[in-house]
N, C-alpha and C positions, 0 to 999 in steps of 0.2 A: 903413610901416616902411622904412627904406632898409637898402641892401643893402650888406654890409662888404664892403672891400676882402681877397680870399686874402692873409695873409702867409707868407713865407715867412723862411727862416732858411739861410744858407749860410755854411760856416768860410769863412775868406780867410787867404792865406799874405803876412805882410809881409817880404819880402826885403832886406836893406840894401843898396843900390849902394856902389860903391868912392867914385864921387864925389860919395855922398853922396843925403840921400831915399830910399826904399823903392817897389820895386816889386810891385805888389799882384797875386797869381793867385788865381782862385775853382776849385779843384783839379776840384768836381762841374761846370763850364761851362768845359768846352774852348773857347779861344777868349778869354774871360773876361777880359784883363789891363788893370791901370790903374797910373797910377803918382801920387807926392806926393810933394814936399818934404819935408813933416813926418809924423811917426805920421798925425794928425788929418787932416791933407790925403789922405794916401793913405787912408787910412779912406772919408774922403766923396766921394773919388771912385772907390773900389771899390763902393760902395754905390751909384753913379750907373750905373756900369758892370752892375752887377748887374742895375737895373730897364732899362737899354736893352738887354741881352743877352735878359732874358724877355720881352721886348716885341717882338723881333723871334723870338722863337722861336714868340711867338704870332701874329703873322702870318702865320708862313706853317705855321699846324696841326701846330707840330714839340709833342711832348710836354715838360713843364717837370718837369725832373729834379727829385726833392725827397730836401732829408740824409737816413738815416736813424737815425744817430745824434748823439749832442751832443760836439762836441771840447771838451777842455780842454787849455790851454796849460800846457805845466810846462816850466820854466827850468831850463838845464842847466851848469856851471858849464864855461869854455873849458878 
């Protein structure tokens, strides 16, 4: 039987820059930041960002912070 991969699940804050693209923070991984051109870019490379930030947390036997609740997004009229 092989053995599953841990997933995990972490909110991501997407920021709009002035000059445009979004910069991505993972608020529970201080340290955390990515950025992209587009939603989708910044997305997967938040997501890239996320697996090398747990990857070094597990090298060196730091514990891997986990949400304990689920965010939802609700849109706010400016």
């Amino acid at each position: 039987m092989r053995k599953r991969k841990k997933e995990y699940s972490y909110q991501i804050n997407l920021i709009p820059d002035e000059e445009g693209g979004y910069t991505v923070v993972v608020p529970l991984l201080p340290g955390c930041v990515s950025y992209g051109g587009t939603i989708e870019e910044a997305t997967a490379n938040g997501r890239e960002a996320i697996q090398l930030h747990l990857e070094n947390l597990a090298a060196h036997d730091e514990p891997i912070p986990l949400e304990n609740s689920s965010a939802t997004a609700i849109e706010m009229p400016r």
